[in-house]
C-alpha positions in Angstrom: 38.2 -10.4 10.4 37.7 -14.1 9.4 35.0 -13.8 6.9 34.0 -17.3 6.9 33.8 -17.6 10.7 31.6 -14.5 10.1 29.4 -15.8 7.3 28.6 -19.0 9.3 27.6 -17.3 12.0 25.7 -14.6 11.3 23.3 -14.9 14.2 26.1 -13.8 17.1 26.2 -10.8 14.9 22.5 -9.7 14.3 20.7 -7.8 17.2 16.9 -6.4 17.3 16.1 -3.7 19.0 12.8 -2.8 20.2 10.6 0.4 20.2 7.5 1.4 21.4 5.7 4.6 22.7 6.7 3.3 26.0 10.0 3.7 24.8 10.2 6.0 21.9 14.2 6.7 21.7 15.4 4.3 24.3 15.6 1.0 22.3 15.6 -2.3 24.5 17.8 -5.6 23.1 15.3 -8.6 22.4 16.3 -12.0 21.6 15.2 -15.2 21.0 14.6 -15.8 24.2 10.9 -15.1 25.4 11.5 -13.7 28.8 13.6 -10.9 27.0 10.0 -9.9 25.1 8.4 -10.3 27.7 10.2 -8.1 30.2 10.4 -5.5 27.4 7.4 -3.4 26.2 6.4 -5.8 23.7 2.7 -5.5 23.0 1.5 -8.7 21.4 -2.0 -6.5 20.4 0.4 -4.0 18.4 1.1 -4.6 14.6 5.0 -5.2 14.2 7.1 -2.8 11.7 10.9 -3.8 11.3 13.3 -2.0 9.5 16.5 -3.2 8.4 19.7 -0.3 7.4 21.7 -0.7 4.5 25.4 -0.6 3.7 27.9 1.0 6.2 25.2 1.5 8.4 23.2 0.7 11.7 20.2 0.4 13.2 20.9 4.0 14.9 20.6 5.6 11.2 18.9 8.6 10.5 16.6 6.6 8.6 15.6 4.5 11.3 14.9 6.9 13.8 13.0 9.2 11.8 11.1 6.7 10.4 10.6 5.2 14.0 9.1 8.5 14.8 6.9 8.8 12.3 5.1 5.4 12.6 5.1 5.9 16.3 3.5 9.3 15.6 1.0 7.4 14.0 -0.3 4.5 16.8 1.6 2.3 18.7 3.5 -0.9 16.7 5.9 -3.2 18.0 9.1 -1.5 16.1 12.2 -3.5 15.9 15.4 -2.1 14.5 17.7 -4.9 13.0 21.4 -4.5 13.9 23.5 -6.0 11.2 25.9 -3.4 11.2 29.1 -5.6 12.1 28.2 -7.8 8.9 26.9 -4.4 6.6 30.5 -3.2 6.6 33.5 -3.8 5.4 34.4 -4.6 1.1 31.1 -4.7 -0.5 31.8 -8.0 -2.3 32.3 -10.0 1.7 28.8 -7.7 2.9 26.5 -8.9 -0.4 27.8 -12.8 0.5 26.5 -12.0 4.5 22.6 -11.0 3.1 21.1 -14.3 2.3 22.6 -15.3 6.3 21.2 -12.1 8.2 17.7 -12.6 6.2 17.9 -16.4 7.3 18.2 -14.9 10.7 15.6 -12.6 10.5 12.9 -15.1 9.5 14.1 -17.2 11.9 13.3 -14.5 14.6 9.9 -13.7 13.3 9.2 -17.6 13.1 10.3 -17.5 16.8 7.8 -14.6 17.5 4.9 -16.4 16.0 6.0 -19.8 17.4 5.7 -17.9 20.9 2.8 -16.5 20.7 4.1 -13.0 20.3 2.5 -11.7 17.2 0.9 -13.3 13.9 2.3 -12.6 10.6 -0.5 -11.1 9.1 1.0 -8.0 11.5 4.3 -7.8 10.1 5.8 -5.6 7.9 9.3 -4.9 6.7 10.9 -1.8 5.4 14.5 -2.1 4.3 16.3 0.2 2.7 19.4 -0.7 0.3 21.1 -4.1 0.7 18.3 -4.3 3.8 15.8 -4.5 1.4 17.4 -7.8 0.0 17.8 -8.9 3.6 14.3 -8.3 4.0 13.2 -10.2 0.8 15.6 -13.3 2.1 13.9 -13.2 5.7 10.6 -13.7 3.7 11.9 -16.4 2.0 13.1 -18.5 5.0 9.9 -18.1 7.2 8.2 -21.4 8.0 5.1 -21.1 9.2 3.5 -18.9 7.6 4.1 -15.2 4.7 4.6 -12.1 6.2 2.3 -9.3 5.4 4.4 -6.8 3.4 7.7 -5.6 2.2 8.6 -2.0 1.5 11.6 -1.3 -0.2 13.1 1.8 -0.3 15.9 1.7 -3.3 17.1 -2.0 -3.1 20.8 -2.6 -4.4 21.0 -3.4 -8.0 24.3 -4.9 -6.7 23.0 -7.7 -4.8 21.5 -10.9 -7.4 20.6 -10.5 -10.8 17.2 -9.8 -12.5 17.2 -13.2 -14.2 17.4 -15.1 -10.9 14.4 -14.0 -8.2 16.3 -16.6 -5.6 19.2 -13.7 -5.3 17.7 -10.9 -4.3 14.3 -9.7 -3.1 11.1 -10.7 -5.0 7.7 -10.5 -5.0 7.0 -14.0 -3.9 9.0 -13.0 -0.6 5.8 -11.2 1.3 2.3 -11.3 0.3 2.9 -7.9 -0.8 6.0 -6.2 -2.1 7.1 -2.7 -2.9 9.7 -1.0 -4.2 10.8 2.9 -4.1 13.5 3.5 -7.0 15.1 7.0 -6.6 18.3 6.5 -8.3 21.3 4.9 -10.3 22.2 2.6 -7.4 18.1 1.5 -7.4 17.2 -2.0 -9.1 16.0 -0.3 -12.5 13.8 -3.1 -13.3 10.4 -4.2 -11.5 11.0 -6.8 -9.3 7.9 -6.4 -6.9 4.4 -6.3 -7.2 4.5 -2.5 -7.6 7.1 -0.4 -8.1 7.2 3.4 -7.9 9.9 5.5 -9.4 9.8 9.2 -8.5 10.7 11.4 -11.1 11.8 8.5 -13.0 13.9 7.0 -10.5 17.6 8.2 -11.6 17.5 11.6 -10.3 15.8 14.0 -7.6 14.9 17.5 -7.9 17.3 18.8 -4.8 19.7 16.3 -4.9 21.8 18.2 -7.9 22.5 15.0 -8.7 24.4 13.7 -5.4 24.0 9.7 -5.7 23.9 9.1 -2.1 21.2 12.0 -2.0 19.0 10.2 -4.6 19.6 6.8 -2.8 18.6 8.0 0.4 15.3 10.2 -0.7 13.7 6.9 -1.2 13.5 6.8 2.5 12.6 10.5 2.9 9.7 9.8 1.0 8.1 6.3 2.5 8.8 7.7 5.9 6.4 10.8 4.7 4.1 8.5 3.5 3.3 6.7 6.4 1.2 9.5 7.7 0.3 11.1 4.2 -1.9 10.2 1.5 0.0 13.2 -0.9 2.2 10.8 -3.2 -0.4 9.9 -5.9 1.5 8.1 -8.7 0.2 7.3 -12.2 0.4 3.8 -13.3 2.6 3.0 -16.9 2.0 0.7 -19.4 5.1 -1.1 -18.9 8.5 -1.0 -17.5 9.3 1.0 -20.7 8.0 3.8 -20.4 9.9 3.9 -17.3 12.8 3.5 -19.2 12.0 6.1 -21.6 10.6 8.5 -19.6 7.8 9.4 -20.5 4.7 7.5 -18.9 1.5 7.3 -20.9 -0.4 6.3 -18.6 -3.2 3.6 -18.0 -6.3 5.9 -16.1 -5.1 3.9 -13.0 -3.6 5.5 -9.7 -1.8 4.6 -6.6 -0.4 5.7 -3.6 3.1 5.4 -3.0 4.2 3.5 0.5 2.3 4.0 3.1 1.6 1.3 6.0 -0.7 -1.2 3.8 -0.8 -3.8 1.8 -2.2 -2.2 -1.4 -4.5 -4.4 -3.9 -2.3 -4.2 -7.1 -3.7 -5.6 -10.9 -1.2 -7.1 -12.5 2.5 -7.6 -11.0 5.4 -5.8 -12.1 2.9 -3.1 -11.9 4.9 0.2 -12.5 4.1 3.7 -11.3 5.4 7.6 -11.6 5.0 10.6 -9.8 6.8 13.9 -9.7 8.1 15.3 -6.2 9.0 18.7 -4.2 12.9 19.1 -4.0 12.5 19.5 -0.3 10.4 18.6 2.4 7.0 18.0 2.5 7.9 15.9 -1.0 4.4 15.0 -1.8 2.5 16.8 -3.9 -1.3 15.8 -3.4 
């Protein structure tokens, strides 16, 4: 593979896929080309959700669909699946240096769906999940016309940027809300978004007996049950340290983790804890 043919042109090599109810399981290729949208099931009434894989993966992960499912279980959106699978694999080093390209390309698209008069970006939200959530952070930074409505991330990379410089990685300045779902060692420990949730303390999950990959992948088990449950009530910290130190005074203040809103936060780097089942339903009420 030449890697810098690949870097430069990261738009031959990023696809979106559209669901609807119309078309549940059956995803249809859209592109920037309006007579592909509109020949699709593209409802310009519907809210937008797009969700963007991680590492090694594609848009047919297990995360996707069942996620897919479960907002479509809830009303009808506009659900695009992001395709970057052909630049998400290979060394890790050559897949971290394609991000900041397949977000540019993603903003780009969602500029194009404004621009057309497909949607409005007040409608948009993005879930990503891994090194998608710092795809999704770099698609908010390189829209033009206007912020998208929210980003969700479900444990972003801490390999991807550094703390110190918010241009690297996914921020909270990328959406007019972000979130962040830390459930283990691979996670971003520190608060990056305007609220970030870390179940059980975000290193570990009951169930998991501590598989990595497990914890890494419950973040999405959990915002994909949240999207049609009010159950993961989270108590809001102090500070990052008590995080850090597990054990979370407490400030009388409580949220709900993920869900399909923009949530009113006081304060950002707001942190939050709650504990979880070990299985399915996770929430607790």
């Amino acid at each position: 593979m030449n890697i810098s043919h690949r870097f430069e042109d990261a738009s031959n090599d990023v696809f979106f896929i559209l669901f609807t109810r119309e078309n549940p399981t059956n995803g249809e290729r859209i592109n920037f080309d309006s007579e592909s949208i509109r020949n699709s099931h593209w409802n310009p009434l519907n809210d937008v959700r797009i969700l963007i894989h991680g590492f090694w993966a594609s848009y047919l992960s297990r995360e996707n669909i069942v996620t897919t499912a479960e907002f479509l279980r809830k009303k009808d959106y506009n659900i695009i699946a992001v395709d970057w699978s052909v630049l998400a694999a290979g060394e890790a080093d050559v897949v971290i240096a394609n991000i900041p390209r397949v977000g540019v390309v993603v903003g780009q698209f969602i500029d194009f769906l404004y621009s057309h008069g497909f949607t409005q970006y007040y409608k948009i939200n993005i879930i990503g999940h891994s090194f998608g959530s710092h795809v999704a952070g770099f698609a908010g930074k390189n829209t033009n016309y206007g912020k998208i409505n929210a980003i969700f991330a479900t444990d972003p990379s801490h390999r991807v940027g550094t703390f110190e410089d918010p241009s690297s990685r996914l921020d909270l300045t990328d959406a007019n809300y972000v979130e962040a779902i830390i459930t283990s060692t691979i996670g971003f420990r520190r608060p990056i978004s305007h609220a970030t949730f870390y179940p059980n303390f975000g290193l570990t999950q009951p169930g998991c007996n501590h598989d990595s990959g497990c914890d890494h992948h419950r973040a999405t088990e959990f915002y994909t049950e949240s999207i049609n449950s009010n159950g993961f009530v989270s108590r809001k910290c102090n500070n990052f340290e008590e995080i850090d130190n597990q054990n979370c005074q407490g400030t009388g203040v409580f949220e709900i983790l993920g869900g399909d809103n923009a949530k009113i936060i006081n304060g950002n780097y707001s942190v939050f804890y709650l504990e979880t089942n070990a299985e399915s339903p996770f929430a607790r009420g």
